[in-house]
PDB file of the backbone (N, CA, C, O) and the ligand in Angstrom, with CONECT records:
HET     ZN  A 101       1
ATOM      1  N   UNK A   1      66.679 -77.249 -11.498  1.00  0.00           N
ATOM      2  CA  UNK A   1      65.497 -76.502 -11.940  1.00  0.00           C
ATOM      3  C   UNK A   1      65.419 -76.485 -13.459  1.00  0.00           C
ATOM      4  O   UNK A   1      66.466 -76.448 -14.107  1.00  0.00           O
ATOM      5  N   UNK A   2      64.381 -76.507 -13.986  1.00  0.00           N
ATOM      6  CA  UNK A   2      63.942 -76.767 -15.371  1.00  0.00           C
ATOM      7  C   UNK A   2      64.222 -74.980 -15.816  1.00  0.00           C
ATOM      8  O   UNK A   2      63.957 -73.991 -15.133  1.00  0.00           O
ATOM      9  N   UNK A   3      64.908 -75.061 -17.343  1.00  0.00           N
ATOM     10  CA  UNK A   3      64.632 -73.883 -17.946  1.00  0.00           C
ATOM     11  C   UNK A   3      63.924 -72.839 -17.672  1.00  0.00           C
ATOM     12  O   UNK A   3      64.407 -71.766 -17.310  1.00  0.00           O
ATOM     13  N   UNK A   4      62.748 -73.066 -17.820  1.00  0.00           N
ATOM     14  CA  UNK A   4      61.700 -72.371 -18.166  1.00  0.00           C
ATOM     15  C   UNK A   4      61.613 -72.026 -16.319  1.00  0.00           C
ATOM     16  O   UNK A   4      61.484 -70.802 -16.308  1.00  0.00           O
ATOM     17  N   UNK A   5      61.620 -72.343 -15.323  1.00  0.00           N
ATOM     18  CA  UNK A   5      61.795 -71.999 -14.016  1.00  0.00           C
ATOM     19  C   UNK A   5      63.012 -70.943 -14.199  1.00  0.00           C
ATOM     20  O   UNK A   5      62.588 -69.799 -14.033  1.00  0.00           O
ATOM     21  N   UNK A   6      64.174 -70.977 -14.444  1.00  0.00           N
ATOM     22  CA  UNK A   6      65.169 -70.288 -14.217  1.00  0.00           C
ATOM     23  C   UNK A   6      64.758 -68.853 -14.666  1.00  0.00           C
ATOM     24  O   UNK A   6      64.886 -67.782 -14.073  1.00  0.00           O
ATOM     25  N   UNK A   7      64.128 -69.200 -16.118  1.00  0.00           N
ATOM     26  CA  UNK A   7      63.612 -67.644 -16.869  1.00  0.00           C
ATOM     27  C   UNK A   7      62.879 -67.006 -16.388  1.00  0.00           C
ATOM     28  O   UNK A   7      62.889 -65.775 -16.394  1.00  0.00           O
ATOM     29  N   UNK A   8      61.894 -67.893 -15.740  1.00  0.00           N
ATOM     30  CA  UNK A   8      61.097 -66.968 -14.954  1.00  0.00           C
ATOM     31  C   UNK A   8      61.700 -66.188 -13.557  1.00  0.00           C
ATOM     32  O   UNK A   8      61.107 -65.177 -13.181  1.00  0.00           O
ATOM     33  N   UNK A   9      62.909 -66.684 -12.782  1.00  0.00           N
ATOM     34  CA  UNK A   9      63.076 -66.434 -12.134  1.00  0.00           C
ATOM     35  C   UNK A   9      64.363 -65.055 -12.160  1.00  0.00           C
ATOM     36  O   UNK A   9      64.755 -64.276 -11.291  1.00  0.00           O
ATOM     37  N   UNK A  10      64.679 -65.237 -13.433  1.00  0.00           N
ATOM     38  CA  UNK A  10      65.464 -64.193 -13.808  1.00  0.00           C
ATOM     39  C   UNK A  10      64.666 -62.960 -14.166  1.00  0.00           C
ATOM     40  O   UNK A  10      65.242 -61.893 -13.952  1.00  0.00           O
ATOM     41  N   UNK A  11      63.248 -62.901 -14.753  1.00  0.00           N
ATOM     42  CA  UNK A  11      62.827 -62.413 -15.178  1.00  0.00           C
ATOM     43  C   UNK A  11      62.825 -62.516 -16.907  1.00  0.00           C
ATOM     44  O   UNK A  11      62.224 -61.761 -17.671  1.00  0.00           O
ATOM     45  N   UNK A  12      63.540 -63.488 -17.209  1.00  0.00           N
ATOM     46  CA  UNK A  12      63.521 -63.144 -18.744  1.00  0.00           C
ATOM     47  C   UNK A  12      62.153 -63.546 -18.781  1.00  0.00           C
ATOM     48  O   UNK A  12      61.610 -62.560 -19.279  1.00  0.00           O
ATOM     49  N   UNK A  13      61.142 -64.508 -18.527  1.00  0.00           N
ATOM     50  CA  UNK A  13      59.652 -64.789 -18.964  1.00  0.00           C
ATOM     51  C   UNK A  13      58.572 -63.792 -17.900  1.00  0.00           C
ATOM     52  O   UNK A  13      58.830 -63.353 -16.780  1.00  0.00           O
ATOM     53  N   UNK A  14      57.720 -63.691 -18.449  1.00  0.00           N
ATOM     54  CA  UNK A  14      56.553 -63.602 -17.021  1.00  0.00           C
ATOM     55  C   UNK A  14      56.214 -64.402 -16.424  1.00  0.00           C
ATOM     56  O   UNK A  14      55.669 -65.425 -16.838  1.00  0.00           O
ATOM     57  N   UNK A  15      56.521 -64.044 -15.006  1.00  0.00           N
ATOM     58  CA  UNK A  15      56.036 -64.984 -13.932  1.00  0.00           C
ATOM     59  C   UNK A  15      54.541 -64.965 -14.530  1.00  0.00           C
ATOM     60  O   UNK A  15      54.223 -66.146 -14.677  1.00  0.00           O
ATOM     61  N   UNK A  16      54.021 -64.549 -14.731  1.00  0.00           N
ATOM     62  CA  UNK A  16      51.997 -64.622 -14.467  1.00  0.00           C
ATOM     63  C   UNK A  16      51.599 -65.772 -15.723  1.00  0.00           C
ATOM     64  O   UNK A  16      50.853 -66.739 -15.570  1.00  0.00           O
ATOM     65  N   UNK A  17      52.399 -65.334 -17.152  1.00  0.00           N
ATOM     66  CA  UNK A  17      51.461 -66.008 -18.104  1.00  0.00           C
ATOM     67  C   UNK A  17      52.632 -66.875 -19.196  1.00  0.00           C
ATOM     68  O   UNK A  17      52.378 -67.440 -20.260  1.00  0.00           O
ATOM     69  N   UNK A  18      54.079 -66.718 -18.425  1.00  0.00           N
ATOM     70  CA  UNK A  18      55.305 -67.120 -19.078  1.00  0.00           C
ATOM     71  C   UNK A  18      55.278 -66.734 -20.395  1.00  0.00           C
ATOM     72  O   UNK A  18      55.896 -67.499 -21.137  1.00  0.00           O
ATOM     73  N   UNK A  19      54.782 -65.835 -20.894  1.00  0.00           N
ATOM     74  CA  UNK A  19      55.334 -64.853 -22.093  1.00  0.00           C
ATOM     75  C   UNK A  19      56.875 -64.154 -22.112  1.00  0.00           C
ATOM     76  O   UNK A  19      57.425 -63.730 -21.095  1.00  0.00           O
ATOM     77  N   UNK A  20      57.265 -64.129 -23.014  1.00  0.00           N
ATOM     78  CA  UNK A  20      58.416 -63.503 -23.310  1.00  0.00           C
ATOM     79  C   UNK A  20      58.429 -62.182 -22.688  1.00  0.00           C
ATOM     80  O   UNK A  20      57.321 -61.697 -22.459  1.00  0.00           O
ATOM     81  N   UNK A  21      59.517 -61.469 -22.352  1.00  0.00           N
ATOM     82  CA  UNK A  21      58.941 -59.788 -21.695  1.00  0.00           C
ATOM     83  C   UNK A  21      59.917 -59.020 -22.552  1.00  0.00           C
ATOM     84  O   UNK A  21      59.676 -59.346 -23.714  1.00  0.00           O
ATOM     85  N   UNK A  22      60.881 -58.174 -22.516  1.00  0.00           N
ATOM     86  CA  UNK A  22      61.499 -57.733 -23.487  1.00  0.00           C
ATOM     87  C   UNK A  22      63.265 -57.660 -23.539  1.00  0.00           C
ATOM     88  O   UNK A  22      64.002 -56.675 -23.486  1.00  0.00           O
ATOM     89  N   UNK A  23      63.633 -59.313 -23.680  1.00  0.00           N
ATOM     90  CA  UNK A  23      64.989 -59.631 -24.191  1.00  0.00           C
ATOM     91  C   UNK A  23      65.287 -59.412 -22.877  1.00  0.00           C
ATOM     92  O   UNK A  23      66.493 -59.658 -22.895  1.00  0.00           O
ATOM     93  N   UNK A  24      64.975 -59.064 -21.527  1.00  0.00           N
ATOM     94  CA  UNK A  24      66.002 -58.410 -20.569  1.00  0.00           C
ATOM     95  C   UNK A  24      65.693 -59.305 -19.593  1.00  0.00           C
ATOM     96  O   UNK A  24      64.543 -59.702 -19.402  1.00  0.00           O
ATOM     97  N   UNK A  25      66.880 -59.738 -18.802  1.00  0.00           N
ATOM     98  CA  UNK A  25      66.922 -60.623 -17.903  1.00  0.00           C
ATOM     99  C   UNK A  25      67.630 -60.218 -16.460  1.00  0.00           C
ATOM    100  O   UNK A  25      68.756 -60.498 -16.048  1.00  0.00           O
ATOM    101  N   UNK A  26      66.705 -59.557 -15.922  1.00  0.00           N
ATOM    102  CA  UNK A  26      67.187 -58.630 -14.684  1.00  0.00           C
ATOM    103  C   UNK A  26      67.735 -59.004 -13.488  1.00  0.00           C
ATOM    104  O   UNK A  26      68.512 -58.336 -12.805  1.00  0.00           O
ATOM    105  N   UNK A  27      67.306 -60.089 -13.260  1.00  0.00           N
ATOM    106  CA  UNK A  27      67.551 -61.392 -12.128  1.00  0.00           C
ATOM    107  C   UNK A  27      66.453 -61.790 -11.308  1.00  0.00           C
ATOM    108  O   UNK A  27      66.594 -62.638 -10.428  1.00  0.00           O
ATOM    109  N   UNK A  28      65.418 -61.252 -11.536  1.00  0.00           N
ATOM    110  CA  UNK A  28      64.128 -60.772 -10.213  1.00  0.00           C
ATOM    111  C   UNK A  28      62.777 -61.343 -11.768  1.00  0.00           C
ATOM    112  O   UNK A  28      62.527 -61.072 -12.942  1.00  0.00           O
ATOM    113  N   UNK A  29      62.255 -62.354 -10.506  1.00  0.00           N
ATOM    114  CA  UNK A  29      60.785 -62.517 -11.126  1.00  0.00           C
ATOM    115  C   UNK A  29      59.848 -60.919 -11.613  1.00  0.00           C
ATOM    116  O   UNK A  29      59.464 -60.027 -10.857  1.00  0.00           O
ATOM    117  N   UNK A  30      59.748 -60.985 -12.612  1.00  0.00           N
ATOM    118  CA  UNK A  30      58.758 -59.635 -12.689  1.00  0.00           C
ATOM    119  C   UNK A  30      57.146 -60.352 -14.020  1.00  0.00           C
ATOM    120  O   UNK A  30      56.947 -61.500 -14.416  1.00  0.00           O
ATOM    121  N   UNK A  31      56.385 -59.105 -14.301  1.00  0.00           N
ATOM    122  CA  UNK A  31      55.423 -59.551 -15.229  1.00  0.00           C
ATOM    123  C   UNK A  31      55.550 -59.152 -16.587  1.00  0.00           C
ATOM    124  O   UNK A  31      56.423 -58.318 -16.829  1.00  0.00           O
ATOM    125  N   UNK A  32      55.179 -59.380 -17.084  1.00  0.00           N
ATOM    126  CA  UNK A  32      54.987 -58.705 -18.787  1.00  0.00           C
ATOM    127  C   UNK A  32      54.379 -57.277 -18.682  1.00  0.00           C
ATOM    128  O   UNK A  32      54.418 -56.766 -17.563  1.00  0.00           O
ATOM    129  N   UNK A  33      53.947 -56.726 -19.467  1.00  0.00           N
ATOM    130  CA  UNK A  33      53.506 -55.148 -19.661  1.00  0.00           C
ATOM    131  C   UNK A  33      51.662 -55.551 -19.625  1.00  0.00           C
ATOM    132  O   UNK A  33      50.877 -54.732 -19.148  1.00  0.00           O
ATOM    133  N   UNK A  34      51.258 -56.681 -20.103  1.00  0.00           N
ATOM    134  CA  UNK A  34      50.233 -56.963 -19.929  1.00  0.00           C
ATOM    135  C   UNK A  34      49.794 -57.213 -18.734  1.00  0.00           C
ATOM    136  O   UNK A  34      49.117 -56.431 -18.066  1.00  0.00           O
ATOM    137  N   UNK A  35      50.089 -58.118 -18.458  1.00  0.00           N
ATOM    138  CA  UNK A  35      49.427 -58.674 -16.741  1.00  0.00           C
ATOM    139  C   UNK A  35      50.171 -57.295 -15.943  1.00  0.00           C
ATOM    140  O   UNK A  35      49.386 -56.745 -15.171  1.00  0.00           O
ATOM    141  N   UNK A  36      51.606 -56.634 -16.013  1.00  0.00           N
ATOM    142  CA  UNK A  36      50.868 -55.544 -14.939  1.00  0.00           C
ATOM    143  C   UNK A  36      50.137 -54.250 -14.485  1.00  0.00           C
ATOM    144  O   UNK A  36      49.960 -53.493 -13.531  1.00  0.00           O
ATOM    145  N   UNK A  37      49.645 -54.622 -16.556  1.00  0.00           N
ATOM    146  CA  UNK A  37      48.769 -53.588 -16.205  1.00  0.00           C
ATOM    147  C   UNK A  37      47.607 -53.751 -16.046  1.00  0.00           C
ATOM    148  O   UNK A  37      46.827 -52.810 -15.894  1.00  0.00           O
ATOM    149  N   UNK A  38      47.108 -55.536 -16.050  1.00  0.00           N
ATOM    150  CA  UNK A  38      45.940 -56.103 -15.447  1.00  0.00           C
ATOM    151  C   UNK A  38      46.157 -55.906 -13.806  1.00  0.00           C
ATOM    152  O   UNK A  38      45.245 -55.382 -13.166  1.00  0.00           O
ATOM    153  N   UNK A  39      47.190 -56.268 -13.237  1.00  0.00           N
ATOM    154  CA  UNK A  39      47.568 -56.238 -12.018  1.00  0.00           C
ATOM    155  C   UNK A  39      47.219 -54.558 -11.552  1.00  0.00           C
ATOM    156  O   UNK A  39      46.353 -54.425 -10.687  1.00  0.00           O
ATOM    157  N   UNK A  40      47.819 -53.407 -12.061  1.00  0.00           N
ATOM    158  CA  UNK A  40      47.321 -52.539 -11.543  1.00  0.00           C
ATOM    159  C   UNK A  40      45.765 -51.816 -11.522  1.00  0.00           C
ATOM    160  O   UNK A  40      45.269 -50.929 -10.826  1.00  0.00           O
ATOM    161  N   UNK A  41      45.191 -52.775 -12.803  1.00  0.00           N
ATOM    162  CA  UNK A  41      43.885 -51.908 -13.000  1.00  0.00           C
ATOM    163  C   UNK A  41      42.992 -52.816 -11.870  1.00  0.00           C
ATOM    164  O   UNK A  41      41.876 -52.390 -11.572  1.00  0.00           O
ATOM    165  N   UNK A  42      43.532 -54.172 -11.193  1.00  0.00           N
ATOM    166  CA  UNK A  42      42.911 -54.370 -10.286  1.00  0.00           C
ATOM    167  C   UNK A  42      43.078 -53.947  -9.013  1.00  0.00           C
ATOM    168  O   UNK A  42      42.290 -54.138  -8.087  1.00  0.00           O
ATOM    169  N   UNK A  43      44.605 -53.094  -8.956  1.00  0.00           N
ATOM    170  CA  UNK A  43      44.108 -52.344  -7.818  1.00  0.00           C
ATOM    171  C   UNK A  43      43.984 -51.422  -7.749  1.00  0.00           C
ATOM    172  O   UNK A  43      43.879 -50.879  -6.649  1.00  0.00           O
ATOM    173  N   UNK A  44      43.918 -50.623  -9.132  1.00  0.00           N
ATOM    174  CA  UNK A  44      43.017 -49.775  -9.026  1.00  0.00           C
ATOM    175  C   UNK A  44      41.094 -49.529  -8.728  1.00  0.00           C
ATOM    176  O   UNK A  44      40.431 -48.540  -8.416  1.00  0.00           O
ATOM    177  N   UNK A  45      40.791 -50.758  -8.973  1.00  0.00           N
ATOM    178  CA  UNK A  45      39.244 -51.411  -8.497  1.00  0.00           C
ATOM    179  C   UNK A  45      39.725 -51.422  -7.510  1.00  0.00           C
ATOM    180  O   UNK A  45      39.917 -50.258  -7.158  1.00  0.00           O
ATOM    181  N   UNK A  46      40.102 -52.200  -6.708  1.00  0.00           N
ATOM    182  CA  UNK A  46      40.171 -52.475  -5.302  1.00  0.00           C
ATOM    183  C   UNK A  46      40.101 -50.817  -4.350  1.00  0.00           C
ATOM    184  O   UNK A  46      39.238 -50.390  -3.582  1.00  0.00           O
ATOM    185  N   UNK A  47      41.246 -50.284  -4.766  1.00  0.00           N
ATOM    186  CA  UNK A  47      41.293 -49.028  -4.328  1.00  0.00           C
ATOM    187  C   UNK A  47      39.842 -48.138  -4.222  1.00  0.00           C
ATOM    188  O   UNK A  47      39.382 -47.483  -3.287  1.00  0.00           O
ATOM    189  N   UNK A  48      39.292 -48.422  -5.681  1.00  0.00           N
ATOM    190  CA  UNK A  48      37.732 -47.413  -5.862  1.00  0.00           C
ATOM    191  C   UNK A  48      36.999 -48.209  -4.790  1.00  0.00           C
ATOM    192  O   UNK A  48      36.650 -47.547  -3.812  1.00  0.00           O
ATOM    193  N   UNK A  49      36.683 -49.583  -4.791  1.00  0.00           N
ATOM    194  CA  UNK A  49      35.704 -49.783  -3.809  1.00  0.00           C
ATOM    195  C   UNK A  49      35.854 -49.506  -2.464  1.00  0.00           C
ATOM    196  O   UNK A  49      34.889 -49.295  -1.729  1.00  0.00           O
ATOM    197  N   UNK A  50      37.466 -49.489  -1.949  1.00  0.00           N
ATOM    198  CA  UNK A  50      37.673 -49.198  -0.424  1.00  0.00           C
ATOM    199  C   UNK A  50      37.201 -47.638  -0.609  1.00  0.00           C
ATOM    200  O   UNK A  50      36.185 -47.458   0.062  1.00  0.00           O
ATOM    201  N   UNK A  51      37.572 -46.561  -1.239  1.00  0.00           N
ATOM    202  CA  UNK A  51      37.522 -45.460  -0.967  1.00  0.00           C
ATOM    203  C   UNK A  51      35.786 -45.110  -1.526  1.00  0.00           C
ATOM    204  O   UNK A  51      35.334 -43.965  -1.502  1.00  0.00           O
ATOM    205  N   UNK A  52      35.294 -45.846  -1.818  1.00  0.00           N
ATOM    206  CA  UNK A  52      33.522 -45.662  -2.197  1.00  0.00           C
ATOM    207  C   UNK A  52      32.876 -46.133  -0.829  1.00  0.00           C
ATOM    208  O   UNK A  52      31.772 -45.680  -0.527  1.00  0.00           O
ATOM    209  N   UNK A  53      33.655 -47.207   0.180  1.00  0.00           N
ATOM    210  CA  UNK A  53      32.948 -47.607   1.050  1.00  0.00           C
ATOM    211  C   UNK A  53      32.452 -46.887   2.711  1.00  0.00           C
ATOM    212  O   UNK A  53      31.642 -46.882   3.639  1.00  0.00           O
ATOM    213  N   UNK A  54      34.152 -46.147   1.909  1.00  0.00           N
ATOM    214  CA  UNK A  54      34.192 -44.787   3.019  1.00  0.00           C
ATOM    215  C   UNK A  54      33.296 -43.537   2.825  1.00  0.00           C
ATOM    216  O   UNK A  54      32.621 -42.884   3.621  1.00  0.00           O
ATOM    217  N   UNK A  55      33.480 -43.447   1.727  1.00  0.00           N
ATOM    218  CA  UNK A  55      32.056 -42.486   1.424  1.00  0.00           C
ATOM    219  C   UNK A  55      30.619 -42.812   1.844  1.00  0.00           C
ATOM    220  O   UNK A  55      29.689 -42.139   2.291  1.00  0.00           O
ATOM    221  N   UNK A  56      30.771 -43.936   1.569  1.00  0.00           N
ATOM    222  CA  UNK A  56      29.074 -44.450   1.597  1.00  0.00           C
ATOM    223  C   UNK A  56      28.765 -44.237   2.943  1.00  0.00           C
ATOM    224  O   UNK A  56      27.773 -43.652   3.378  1.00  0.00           O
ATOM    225  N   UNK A  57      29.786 -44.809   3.648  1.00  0.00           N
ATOM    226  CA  UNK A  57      29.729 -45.079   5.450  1.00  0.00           C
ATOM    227  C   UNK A  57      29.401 -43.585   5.756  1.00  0.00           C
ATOM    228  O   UNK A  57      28.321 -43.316   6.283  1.00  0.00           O
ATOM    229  N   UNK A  58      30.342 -42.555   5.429  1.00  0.00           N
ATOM    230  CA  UNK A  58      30.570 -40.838   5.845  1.00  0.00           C
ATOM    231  C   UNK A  58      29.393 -40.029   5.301  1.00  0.00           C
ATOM    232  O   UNK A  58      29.103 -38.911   5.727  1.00  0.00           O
ATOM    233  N   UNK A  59      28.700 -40.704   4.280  1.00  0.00           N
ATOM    234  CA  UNK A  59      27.750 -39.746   3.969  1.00  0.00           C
ATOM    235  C   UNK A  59      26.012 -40.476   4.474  1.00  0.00           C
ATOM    236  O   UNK A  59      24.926 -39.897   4.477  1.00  0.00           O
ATOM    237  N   UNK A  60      26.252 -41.522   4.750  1.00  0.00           N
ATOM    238  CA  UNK A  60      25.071 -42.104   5.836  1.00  0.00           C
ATOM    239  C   UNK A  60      25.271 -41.629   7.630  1.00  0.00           C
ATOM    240  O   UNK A  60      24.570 -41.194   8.543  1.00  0.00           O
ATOM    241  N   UNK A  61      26.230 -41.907   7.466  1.00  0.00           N
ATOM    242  CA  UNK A  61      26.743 -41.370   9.135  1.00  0.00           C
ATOM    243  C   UNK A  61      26.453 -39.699   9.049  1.00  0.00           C
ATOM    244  O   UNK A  61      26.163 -39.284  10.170  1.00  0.00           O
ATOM    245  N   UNK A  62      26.454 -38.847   8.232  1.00  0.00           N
ATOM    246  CA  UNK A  62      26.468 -37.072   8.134  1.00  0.00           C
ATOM    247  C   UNK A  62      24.925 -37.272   8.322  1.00  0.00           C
ATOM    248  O   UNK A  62      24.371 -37.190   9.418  1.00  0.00           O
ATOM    249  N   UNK A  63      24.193 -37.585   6.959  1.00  0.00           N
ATOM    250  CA  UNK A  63      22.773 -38.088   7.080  1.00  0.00           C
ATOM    251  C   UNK A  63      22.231 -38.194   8.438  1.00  0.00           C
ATOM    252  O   UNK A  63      21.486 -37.384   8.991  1.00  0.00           O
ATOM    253  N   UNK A  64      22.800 -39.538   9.012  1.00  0.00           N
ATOM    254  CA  UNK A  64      21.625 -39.361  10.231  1.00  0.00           C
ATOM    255  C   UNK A  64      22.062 -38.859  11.125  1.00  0.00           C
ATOM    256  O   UNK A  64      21.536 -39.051  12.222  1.00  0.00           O
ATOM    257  N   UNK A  65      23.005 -38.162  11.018  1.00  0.00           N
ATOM    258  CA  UNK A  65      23.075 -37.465  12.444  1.00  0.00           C
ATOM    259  C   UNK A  65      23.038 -36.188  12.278  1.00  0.00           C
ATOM    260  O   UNK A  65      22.777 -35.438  13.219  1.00  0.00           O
ATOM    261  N   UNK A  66      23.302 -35.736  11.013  1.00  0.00           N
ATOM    262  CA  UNK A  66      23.087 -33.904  10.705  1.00  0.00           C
ATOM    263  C   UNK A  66      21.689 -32.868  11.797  1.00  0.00           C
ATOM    264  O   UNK A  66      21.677 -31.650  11.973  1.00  0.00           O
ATOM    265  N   UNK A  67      21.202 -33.368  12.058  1.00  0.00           N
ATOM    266  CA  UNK A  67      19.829 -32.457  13.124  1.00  0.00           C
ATOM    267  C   UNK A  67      20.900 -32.279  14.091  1.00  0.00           C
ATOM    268  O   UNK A  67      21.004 -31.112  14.469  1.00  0.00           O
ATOM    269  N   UNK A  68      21.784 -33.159  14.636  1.00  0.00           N
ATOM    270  CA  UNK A  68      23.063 -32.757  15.597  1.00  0.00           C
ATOM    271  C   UNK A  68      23.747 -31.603  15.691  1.00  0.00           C
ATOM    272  O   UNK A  68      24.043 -30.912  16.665  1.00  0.00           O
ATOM    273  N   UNK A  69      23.944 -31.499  14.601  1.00  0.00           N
ATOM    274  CA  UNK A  69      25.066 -30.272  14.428  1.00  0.00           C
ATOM    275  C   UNK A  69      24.545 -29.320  12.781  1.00  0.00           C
ATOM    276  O   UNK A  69      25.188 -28.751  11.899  1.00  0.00           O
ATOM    277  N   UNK A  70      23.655 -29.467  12.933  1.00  0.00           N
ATOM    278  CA  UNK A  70      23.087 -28.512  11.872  1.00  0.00           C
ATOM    279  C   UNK A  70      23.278 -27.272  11.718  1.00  0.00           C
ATOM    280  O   UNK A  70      22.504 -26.756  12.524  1.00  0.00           O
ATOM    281  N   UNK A  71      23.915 -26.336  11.100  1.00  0.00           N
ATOM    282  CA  UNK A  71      24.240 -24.856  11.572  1.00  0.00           C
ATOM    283  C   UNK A  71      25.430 -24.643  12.312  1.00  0.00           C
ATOM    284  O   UNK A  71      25.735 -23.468  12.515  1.00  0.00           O
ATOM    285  N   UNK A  72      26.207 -25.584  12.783  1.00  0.00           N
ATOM    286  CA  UNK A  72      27.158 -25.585  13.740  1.00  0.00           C
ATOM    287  C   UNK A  72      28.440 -26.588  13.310  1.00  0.00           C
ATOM    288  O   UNK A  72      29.001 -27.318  14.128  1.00  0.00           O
ATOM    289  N   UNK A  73      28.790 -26.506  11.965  1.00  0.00           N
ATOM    290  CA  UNK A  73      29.629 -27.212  11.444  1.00  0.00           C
ATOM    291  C   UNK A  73      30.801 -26.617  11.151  1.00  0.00           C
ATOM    292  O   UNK A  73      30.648 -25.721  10.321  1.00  0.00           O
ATOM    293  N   UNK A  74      32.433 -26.838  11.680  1.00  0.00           N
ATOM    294  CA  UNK A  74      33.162 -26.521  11.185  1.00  0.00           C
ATOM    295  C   UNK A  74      33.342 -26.238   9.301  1.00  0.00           C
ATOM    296  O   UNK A  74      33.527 -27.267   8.652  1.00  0.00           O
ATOM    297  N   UNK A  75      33.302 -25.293   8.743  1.00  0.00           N
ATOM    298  CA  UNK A  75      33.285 -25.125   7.494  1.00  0.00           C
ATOM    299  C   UNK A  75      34.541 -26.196   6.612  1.00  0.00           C
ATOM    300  O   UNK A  75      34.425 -26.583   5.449  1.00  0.00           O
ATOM    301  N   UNK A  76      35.500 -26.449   7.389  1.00  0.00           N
ATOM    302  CA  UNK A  76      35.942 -27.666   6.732  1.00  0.00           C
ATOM    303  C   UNK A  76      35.952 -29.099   6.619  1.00  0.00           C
ATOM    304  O   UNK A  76      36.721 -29.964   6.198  1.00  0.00           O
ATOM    305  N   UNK A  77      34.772 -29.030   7.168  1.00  0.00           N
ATOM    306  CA  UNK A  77      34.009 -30.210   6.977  1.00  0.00           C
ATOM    307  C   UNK A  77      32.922 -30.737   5.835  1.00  0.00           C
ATOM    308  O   UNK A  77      32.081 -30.125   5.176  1.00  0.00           O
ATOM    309  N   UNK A  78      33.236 -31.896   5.877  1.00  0.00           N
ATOM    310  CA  UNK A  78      32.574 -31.921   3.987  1.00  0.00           C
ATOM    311  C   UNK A  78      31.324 -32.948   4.479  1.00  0.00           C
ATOM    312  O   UNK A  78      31.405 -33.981   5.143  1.00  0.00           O
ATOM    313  N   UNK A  79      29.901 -32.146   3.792  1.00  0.00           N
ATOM    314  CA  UNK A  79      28.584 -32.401   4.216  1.00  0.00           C
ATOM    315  C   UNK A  79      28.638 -33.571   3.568  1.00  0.00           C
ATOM    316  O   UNK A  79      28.065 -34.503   4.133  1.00  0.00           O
ATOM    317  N   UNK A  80      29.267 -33.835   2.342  1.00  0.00           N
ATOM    318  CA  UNK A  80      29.415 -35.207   1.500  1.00  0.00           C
ATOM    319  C   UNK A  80      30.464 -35.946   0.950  1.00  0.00           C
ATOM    320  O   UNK A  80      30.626 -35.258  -0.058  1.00  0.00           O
ATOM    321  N   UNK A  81      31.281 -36.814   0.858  1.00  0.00           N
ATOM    322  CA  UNK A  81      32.315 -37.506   0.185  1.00  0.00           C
ATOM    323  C   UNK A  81      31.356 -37.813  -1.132  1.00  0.00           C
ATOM    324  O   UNK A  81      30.266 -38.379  -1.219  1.00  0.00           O
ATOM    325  N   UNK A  82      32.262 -37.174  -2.168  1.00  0.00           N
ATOM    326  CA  UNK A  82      31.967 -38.015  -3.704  1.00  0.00           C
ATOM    327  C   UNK A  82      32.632 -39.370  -3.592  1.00  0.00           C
ATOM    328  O   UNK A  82      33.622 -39.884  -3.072  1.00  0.00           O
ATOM    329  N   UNK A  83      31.147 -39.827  -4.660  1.00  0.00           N
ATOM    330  CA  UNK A  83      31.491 -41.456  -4.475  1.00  0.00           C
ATOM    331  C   UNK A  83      32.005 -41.520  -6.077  1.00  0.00           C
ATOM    332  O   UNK A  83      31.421 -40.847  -6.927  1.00  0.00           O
ATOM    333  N   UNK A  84      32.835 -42.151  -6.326  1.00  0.00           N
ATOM    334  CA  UNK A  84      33.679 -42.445  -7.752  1.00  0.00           C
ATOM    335  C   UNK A  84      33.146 -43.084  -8.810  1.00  0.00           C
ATOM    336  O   UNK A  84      32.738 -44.153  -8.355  1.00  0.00           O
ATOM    337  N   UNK A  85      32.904 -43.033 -10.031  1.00  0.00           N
ATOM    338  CA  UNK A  85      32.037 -44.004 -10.959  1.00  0.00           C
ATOM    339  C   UNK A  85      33.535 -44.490 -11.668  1.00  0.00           C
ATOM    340  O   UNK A  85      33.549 -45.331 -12.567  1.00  0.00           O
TER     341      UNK A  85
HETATM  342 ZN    ZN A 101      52.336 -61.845 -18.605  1.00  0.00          ZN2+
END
């Protein structure tokens, strides 16, 4: 295996963009401070849209069916899910 494979595989480089990470060579592929905090802010998106889709679904589903149970709602029940900006 070539160098630059080994480092990455030690962790001394980033696996994602083979940047240097900091002097430490742990034994375990890992990322730089950059990519994982690209890596988490995408799942942090990911996360907002699953939990926006559930809203959307829960507060169309309350919508048309509310004449159902109008007046007759367990009080811990939520007439709306906030959707996240
Ligand atoms: Zn990186």
């Amino acid at each position: 295996m070539s160098q630059v494979v080994n480092d990455m595989l030690d962790g001394f480089i980033c696996q994602t963009c083979d940047s240097f990470v900091d002097g430490e060579a742990p034994g375990y592929p890992r990322d730089c401070e950059d990519c994982e905090s690209d890596e988490r802010k995408s799942w942090a998106q990911q996360a907002k849209i699953r939990a926006n889709k559930t809203a959307n679904t829960y507060n169309a589903f309350i919508l048309k069916n509310s004449f159902l149970w109008k007046g007759n709602v367990p009080i811990d029940i939520a007439e709306s899910l906030e959707v996240v900006h």
